[in-house]
PyMOL Python script that loads the backbone (N, CA, C, O; Angstrom):
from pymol import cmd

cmd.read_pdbstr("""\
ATOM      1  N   UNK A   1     -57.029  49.666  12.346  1.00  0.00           N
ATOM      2  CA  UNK A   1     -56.833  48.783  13.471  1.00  0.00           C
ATOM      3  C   UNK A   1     -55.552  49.137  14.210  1.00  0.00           C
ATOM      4  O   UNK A   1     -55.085  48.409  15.086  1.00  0.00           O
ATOM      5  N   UNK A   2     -54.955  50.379  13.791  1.00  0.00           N
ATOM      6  CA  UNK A   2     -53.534  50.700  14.875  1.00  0.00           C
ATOM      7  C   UNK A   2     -54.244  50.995  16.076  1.00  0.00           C
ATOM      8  O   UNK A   2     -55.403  51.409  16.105  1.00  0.00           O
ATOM      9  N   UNK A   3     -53.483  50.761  17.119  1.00  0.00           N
ATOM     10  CA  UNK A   3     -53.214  50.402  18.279  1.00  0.00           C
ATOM     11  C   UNK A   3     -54.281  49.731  19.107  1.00  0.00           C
ATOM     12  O   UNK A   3     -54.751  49.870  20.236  1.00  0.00           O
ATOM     13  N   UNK A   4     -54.496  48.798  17.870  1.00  0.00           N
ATOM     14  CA  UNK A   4     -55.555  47.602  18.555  1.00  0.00           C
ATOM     15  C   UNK A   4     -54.301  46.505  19.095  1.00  0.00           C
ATOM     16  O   UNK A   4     -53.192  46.336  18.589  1.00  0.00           O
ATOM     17  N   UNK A   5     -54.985  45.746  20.465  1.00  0.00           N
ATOM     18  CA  UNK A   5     -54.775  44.640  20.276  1.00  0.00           C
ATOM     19  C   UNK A   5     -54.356  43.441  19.800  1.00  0.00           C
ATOM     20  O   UNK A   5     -55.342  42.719  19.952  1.00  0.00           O
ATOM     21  N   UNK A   6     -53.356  42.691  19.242  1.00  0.00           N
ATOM     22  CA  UNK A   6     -53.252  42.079  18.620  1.00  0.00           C
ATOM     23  C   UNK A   6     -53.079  40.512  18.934  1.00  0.00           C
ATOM     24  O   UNK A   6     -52.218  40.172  19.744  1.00  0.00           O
ATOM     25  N   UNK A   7     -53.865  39.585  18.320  1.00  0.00           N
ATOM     26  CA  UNK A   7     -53.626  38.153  18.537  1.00  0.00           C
ATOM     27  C   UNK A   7     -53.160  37.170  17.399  1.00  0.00           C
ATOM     28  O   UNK A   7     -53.520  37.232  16.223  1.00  0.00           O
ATOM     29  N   UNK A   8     -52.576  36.549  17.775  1.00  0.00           N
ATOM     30  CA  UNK A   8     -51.840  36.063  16.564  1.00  0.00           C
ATOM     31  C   UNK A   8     -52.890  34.167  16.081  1.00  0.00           C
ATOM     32  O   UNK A   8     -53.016  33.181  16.808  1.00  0.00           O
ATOM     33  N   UNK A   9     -53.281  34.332  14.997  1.00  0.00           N
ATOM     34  CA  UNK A   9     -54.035  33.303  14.412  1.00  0.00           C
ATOM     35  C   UNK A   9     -53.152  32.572  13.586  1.00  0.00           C
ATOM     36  O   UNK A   9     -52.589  33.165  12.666  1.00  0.00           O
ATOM     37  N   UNK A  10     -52.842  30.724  13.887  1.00  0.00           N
ATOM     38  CA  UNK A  10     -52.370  30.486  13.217  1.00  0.00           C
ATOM     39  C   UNK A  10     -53.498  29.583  11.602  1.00  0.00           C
ATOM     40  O   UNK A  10     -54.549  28.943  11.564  1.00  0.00           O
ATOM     41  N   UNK A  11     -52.832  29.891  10.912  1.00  0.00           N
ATOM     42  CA  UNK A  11     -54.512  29.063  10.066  1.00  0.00           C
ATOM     43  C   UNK A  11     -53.343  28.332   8.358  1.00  0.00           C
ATOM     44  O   UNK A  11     -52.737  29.018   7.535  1.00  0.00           O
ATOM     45  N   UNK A  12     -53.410  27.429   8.401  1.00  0.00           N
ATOM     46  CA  UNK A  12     -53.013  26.613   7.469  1.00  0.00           C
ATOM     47  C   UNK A  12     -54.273  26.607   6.053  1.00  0.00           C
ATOM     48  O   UNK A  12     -55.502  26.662   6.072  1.00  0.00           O
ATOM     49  N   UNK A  13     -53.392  26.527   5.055  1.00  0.00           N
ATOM     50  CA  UNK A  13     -54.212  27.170   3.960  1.00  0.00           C
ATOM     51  C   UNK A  13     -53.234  26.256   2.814  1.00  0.00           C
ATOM     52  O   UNK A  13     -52.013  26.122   2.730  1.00  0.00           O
ATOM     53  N   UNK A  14     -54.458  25.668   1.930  1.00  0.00           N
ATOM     54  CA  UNK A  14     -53.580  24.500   1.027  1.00  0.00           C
ATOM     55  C   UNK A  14     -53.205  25.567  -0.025  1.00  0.00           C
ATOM     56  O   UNK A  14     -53.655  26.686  -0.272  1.00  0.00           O
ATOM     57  N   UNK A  15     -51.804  24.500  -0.777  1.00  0.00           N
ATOM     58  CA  UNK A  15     -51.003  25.417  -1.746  1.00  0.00           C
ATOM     59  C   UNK A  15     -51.771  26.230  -2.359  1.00  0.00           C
ATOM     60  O   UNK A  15     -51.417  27.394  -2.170  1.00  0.00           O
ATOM     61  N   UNK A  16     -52.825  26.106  -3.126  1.00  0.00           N
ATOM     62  CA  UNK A  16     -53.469  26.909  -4.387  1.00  0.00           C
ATOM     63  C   UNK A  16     -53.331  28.129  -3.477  1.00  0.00           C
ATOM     64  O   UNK A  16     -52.323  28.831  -3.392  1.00  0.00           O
ATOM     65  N   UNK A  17     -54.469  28.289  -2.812  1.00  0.00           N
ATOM     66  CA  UNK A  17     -55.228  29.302  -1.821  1.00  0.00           C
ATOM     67  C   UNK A  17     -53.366  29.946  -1.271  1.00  0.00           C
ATOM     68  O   UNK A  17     -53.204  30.966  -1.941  1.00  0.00           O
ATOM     69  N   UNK A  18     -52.364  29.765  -0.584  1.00  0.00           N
ATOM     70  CA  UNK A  18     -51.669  30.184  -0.247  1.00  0.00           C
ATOM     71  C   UNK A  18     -50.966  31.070  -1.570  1.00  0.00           C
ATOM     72  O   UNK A  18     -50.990  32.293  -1.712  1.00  0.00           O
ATOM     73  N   UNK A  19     -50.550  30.396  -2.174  1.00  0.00           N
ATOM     74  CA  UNK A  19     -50.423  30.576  -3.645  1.00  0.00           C
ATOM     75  C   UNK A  19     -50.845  31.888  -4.415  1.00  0.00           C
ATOM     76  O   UNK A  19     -50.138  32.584  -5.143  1.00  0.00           O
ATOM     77  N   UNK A  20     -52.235  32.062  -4.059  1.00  0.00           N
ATOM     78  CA  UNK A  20     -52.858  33.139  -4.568  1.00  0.00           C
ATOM     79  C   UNK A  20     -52.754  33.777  -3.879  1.00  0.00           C
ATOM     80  O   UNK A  20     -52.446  34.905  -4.264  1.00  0.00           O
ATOM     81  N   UNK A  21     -52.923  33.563  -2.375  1.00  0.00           N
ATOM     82  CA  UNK A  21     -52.479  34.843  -1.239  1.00  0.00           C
ATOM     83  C   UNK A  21     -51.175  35.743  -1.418  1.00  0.00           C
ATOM     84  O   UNK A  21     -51.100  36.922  -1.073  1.00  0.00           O
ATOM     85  N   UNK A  22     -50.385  35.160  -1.882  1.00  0.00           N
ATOM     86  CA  UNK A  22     -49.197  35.565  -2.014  1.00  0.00           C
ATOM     87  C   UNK A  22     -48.702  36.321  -3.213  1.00  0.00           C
ATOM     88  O   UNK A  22     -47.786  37.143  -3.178  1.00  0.00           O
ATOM     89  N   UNK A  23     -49.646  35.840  -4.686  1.00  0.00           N
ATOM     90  CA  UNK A  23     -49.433  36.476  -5.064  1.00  0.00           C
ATOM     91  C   UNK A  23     -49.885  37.903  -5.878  1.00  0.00           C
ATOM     92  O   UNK A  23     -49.402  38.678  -6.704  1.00  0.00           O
ATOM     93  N   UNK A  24     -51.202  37.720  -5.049  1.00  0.00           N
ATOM     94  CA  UNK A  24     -52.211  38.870  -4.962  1.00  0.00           C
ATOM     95  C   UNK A  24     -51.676  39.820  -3.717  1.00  0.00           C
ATOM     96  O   UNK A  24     -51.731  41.026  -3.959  1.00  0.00           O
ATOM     97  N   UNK A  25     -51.174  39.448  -2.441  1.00  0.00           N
ATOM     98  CA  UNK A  25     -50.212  40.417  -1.981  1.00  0.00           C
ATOM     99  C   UNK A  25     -48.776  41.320  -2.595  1.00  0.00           C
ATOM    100  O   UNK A  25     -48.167  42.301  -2.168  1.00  0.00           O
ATOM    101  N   UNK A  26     -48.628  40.514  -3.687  1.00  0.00           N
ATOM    102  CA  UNK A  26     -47.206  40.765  -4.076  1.00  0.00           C
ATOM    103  C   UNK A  26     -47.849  41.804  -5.285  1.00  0.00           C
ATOM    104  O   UNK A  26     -47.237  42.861  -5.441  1.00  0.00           O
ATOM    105  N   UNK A  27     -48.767  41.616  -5.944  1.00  0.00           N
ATOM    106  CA  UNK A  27     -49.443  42.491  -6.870  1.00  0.00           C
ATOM    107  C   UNK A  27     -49.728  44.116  -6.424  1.00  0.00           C
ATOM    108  O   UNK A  27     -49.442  45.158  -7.014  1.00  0.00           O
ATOM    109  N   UNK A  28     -50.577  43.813  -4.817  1.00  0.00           N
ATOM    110  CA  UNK A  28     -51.141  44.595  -4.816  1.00  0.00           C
ATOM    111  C   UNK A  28     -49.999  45.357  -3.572  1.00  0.00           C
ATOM    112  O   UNK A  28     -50.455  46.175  -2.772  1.00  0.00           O
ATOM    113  N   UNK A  29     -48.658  45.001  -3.553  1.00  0.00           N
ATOM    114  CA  UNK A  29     -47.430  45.402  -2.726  1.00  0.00           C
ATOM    115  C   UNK A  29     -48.032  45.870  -1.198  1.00  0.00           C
ATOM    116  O   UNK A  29     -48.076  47.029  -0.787  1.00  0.00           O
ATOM    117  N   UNK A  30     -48.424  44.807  -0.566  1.00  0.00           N
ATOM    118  CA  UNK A  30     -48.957  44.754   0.863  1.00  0.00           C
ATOM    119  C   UNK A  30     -48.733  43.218   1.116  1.00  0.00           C
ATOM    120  O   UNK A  30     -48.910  42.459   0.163  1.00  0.00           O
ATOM    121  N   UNK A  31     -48.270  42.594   2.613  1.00  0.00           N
ATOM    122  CA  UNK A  31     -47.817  41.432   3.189  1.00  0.00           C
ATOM    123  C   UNK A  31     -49.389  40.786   2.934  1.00  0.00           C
ATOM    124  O   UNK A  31     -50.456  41.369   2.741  1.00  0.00           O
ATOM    125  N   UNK A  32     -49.063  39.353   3.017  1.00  0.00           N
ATOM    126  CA  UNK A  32     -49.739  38.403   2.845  1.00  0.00           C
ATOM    127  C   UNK A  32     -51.172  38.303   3.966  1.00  0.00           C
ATOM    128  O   UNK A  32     -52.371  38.093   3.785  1.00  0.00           O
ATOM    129  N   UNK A  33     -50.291  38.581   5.204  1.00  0.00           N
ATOM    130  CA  UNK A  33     -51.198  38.995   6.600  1.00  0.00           C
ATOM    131  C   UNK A  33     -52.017  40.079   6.435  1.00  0.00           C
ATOM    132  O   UNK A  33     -53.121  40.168   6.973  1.00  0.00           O
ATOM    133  N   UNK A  34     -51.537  40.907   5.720  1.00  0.00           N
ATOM    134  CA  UNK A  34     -52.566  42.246   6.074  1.00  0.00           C
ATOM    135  C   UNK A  34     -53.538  42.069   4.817  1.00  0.00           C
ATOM    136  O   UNK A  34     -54.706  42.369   5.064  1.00  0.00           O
ATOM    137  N   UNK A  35     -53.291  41.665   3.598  1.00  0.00           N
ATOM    138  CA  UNK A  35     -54.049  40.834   2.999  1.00  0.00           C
ATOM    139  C   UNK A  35     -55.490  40.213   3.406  1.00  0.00           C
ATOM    140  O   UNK A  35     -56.669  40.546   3.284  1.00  0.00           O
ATOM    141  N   UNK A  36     -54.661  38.985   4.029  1.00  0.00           N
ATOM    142  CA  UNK A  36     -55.460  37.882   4.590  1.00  0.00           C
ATOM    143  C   UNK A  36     -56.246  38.198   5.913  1.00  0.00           C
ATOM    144  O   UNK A  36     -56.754  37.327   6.620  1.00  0.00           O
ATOM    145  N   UNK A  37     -56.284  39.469   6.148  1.00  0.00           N
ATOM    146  CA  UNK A  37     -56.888  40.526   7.536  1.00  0.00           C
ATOM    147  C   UNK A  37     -57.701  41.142   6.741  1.00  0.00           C
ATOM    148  O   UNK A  37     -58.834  40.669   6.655  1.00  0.00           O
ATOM    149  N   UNK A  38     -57.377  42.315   5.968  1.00  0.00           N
ATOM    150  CA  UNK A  38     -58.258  42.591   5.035  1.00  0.00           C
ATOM    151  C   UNK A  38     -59.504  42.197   4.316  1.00  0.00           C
ATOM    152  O   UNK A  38     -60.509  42.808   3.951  1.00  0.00           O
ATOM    153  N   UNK A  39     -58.994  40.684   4.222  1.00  0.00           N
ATOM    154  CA  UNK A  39     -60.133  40.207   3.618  1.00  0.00           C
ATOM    155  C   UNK A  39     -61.066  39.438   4.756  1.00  0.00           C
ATOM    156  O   UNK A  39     -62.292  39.512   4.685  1.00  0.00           O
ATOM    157  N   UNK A  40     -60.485  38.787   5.677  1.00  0.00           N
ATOM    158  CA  UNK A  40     -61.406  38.314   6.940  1.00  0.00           C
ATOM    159  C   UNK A  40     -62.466  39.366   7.406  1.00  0.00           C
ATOM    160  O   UNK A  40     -63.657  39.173   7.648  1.00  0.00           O
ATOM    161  N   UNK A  41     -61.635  40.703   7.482  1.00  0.00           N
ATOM    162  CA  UNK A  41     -62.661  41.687   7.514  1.00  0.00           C
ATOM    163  C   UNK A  41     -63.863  41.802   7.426  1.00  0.00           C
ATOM    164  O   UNK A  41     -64.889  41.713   8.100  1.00  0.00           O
ATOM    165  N   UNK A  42     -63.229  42.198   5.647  1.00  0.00           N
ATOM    166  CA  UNK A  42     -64.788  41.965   4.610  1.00  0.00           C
ATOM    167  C   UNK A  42     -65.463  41.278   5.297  1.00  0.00           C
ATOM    168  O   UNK A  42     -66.232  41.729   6.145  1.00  0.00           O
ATOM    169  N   UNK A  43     -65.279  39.940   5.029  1.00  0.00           N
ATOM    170  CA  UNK A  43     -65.981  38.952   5.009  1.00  0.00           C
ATOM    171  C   UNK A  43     -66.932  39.086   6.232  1.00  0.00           C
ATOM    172  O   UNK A  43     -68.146  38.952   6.074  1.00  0.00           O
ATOM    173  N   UNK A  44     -66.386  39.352   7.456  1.00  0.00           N
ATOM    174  CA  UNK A  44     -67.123  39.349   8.585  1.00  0.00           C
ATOM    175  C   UNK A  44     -67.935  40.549   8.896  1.00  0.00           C
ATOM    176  O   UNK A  44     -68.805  40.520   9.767  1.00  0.00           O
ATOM    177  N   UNK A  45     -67.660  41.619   8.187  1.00  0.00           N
ATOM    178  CA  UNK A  45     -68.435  42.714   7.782  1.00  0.00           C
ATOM    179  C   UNK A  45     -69.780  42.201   6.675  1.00  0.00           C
ATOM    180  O   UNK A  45     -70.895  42.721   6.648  1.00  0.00           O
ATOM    181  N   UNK A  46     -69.425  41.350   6.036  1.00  0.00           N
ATOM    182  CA  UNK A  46     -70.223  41.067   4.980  1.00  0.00           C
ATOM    183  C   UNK A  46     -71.606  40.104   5.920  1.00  0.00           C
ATOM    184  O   UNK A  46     -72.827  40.206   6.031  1.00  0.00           O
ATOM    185  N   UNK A  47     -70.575  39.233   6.417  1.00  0.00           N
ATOM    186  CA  UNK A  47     -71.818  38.065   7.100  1.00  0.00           C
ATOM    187  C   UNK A  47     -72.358  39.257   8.651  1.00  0.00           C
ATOM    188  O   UNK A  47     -72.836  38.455   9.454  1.00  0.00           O
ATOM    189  N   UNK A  48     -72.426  40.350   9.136  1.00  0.00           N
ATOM    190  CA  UNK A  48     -73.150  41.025   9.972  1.00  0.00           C
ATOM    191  C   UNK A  48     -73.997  41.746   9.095  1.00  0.00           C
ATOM    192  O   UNK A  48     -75.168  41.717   9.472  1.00  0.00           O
ATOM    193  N   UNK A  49     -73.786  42.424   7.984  1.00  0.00           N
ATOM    194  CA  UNK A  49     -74.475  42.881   7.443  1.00  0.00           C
ATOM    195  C   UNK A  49     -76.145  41.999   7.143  1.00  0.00           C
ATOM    196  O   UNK A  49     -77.306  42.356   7.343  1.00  0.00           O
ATOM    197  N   UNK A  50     -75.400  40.464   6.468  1.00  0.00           N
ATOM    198  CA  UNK A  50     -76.540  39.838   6.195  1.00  0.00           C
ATOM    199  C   UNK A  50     -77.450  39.039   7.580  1.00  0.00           C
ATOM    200  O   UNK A  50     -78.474  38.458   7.220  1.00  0.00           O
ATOM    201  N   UNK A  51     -77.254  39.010   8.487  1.00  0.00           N
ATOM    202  CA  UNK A  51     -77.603  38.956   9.879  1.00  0.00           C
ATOM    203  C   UNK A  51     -78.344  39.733   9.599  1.00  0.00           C
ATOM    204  O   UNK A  51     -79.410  39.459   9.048  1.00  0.00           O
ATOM    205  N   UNK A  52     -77.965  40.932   9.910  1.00  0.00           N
ATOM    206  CA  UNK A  52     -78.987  41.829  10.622  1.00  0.00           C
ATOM    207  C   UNK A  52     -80.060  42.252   9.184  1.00  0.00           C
ATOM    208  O   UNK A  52     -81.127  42.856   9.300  1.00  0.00           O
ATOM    209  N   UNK A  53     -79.647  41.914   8.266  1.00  0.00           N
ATOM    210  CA  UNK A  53     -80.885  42.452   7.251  1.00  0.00           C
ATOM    211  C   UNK A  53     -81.773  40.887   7.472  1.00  0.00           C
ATOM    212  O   UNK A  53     -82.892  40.984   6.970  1.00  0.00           O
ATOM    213  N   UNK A  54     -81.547  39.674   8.025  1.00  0.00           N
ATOM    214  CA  UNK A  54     -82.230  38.816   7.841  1.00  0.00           C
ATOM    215  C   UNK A  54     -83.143  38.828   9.111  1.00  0.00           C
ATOM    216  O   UNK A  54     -84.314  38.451   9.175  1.00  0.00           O
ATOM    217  N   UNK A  55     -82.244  39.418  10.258  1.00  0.00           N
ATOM    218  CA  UNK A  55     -83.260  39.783  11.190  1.00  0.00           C
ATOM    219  C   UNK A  55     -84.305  40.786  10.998  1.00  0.00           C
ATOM    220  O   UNK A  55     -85.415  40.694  11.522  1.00  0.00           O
ATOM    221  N   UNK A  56     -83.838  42.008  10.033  1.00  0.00           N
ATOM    222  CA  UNK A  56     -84.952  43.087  10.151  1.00  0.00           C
ATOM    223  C   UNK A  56     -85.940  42.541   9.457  1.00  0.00           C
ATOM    224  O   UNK A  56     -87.095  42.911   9.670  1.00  0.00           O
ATOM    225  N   UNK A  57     -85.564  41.268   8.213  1.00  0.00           N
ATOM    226  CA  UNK A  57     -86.369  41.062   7.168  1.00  0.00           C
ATOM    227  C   UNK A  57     -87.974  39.883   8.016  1.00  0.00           C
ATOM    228  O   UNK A  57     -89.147  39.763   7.664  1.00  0.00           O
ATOM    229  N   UNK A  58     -87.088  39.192   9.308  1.00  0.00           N
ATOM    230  CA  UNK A  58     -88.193  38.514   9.831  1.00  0.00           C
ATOM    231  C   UNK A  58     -89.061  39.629  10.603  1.00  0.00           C
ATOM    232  O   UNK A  58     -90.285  39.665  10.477  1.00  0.00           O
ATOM    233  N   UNK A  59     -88.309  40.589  11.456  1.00  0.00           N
ATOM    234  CA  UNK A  59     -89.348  41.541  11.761  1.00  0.00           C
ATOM    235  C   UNK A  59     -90.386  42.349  11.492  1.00  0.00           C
ATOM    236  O   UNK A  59     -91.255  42.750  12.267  1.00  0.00           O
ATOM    237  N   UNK A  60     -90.148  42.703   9.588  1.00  0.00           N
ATOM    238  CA  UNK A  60     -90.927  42.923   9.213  1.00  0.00           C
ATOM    239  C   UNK A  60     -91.963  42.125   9.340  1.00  0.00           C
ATOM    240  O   UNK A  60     -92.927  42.336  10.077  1.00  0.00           O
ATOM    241  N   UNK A  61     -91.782  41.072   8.544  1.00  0.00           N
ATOM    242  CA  UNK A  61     -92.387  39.956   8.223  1.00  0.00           C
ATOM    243  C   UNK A  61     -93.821  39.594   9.495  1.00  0.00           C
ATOM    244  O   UNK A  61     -95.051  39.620   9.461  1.00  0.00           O
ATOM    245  N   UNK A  62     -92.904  39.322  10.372  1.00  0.00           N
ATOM    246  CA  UNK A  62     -94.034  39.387  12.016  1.00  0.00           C
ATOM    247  C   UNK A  62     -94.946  40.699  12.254  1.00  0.00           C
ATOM    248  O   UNK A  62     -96.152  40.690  12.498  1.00  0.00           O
ATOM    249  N   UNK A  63     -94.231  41.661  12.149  1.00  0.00           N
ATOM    250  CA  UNK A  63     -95.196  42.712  12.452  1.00  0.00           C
ATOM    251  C   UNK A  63     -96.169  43.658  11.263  1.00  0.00           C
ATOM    252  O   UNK A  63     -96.951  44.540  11.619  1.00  0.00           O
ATOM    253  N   UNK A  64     -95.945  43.286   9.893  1.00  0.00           N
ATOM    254  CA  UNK A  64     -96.536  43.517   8.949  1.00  0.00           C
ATOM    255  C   UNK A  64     -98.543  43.017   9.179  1.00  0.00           C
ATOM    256  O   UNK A  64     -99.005  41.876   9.220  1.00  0.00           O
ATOM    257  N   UNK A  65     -99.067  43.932   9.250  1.00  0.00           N
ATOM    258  CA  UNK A  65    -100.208  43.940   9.412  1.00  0.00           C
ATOM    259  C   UNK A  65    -100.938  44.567  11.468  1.00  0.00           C
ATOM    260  O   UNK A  65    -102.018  44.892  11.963  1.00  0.00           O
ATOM    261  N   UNK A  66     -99.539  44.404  11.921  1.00  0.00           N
ATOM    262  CA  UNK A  66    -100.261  45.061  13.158  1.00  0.00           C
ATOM    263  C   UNK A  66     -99.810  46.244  13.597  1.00  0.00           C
ATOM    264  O   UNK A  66     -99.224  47.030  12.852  1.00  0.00           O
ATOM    265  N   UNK A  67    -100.033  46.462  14.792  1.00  0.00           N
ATOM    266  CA  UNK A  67     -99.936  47.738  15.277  1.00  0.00           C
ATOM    267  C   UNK A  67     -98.251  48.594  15.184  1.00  0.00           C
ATOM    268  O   UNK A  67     -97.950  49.785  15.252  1.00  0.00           O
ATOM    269  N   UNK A  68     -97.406  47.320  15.000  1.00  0.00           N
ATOM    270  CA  UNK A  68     -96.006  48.148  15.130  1.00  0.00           C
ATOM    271  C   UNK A  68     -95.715  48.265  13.926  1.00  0.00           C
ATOM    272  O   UNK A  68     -94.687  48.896  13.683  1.00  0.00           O
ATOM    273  N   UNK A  69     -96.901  47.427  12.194  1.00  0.00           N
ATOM    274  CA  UNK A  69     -96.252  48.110  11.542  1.00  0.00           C
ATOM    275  C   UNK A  69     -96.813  49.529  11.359  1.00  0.00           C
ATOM    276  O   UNK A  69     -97.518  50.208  12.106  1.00  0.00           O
ATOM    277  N   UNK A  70     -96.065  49.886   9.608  1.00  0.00           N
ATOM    278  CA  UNK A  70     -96.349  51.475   9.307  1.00  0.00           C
ATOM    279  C   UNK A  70     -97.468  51.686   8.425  1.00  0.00           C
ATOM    280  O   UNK A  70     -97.867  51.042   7.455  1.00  0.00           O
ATOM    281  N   UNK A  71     -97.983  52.993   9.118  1.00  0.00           N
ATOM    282  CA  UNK A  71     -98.742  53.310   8.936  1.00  0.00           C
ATOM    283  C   UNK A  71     -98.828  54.249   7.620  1.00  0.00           C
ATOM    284  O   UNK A  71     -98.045  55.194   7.529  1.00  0.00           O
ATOM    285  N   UNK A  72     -99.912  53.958   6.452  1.00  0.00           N
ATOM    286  CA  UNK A  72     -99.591  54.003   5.056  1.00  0.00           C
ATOM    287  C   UNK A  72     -99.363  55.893   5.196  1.00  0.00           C
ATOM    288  O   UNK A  72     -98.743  56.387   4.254  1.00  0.00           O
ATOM    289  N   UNK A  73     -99.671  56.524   5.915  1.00  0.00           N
ATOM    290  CA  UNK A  73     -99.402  58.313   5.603  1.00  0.00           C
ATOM    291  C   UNK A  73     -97.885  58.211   5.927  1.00  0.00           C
ATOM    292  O   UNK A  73     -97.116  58.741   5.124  1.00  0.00           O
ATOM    293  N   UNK A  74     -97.337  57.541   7.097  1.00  0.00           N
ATOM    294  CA  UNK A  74     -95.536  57.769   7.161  1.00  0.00           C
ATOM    295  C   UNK A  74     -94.878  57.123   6.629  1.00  0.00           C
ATOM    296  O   UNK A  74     -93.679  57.401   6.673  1.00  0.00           O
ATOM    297  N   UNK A  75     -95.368  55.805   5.773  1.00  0.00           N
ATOM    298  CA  UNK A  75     -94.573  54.966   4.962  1.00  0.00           C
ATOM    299  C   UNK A  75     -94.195  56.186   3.654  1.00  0.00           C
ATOM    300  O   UNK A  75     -93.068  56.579   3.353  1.00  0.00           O
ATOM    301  N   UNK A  76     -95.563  56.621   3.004  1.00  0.00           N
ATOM    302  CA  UNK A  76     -96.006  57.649   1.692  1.00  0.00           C
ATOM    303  C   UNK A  76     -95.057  58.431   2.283  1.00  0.00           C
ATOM    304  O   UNK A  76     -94.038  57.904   1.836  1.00  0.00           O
ATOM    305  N   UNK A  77     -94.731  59.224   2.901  1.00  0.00           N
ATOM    306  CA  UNK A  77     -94.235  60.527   3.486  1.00  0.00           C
ATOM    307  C   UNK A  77     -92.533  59.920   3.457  1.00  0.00           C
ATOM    308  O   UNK A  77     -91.613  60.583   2.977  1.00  0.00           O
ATOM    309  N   UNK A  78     -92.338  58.366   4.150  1.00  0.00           N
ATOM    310  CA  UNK A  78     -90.429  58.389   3.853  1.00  0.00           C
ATOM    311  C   UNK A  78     -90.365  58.229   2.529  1.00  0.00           C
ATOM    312  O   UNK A  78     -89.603  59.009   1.959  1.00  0.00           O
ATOM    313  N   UNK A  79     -91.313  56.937   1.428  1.00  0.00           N
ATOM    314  CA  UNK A  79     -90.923  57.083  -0.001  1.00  0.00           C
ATOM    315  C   UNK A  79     -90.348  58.187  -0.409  1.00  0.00           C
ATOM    316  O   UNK A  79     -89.168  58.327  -0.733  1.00  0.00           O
ATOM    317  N   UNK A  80     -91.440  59.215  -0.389  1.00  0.00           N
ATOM    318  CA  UNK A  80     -91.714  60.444  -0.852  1.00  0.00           C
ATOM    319  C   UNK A  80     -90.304  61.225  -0.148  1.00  0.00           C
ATOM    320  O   UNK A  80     -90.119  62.282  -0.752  1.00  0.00           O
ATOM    321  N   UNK A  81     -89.536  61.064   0.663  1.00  0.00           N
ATOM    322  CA  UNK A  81     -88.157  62.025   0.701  1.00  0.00           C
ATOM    323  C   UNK A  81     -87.454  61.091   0.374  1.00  0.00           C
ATOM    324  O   UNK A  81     -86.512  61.581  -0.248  1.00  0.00           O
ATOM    325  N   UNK A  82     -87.299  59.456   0.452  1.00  0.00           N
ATOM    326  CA  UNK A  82     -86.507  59.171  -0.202  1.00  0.00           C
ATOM    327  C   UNK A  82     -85.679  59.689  -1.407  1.00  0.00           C
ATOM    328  O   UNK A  82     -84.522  60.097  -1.518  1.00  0.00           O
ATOM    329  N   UNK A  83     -86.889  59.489  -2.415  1.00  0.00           N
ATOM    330  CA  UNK A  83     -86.508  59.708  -3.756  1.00  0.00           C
ATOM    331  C   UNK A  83     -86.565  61.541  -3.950  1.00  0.00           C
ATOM    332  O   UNK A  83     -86.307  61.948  -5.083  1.00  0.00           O
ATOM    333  N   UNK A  84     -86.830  62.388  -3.076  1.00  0.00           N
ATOM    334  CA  UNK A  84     -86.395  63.494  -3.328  1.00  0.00           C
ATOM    335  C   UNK A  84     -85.021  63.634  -2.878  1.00  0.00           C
ATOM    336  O   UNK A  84     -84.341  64.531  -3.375  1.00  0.00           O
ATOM    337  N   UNK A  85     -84.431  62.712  -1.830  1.00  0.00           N
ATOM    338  CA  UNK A  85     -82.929  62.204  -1.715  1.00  0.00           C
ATOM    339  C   UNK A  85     -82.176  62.135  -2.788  1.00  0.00           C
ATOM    340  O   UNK A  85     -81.208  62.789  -3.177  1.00  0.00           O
ATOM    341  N   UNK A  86     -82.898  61.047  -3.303  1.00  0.00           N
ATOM    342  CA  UNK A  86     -81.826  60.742  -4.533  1.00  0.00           C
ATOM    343  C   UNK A  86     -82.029  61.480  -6.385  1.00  0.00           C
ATOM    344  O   UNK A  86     -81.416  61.168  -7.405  1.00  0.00           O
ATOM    345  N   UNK A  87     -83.110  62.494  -6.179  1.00  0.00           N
ATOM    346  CA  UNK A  87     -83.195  63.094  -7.171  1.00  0.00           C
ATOM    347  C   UNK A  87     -81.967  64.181  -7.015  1.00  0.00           C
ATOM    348  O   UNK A  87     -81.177  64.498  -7.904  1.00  0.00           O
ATOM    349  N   UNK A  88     -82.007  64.730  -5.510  1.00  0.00           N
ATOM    350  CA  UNK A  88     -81.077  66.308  -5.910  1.00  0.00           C
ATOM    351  C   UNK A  88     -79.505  65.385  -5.616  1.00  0.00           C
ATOM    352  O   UNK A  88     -78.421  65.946  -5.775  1.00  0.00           O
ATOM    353  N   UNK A  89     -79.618  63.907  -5.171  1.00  0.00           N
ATOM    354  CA  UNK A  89     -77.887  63.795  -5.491  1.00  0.00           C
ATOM    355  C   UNK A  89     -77.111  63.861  -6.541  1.00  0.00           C
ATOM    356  O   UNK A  89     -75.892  63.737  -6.417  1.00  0.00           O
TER     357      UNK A  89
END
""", "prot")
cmd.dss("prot")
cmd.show_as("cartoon", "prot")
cmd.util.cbc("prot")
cmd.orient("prot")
């Protein structure tokens, strides 16, 4: 995130939770902020991830049985390099 932008968030956080912020920063010898960035991150990396797999998962879902879904020779054909993928890794 260098030479991003920066906005400053103020966010109040009860003792425990501060507590641990601090001293899981102090553990892992990085500020409390970059920490507490770090992990917002994740997190918001985490909740797009599950978005969009919940969207692909309704799309399937809708188009399973018609014309946009797949068709069983190119479904057979990605299995089939899949796992020759993950055999020669």
């Amino acid at each position: 995130m260098k030479n991003a932008s920066m906005k400053n968030f103020h966010l109040p956080l009860p003792d425990d939770l501060y507590g641990a912020l601090r001293a899981e920063a102090e553990r892992s010898s990085v500020t409390a902020t970059t920490l507490a960035r770090q992990a917002l991150e994740e997190w918001l990396r985490q909740k797009r991830r599950s978005h969009l797999r919940r969207a692909i998962e309704s799309y399937a879902a809708q188009a399973a049985g018609t014309t946009d879904d797949l068709d069983e020779g190119l479904e057979s054909a990605a299995v089939a390099r899949l796992m020759s993928d993950e055999e020669s890794a």
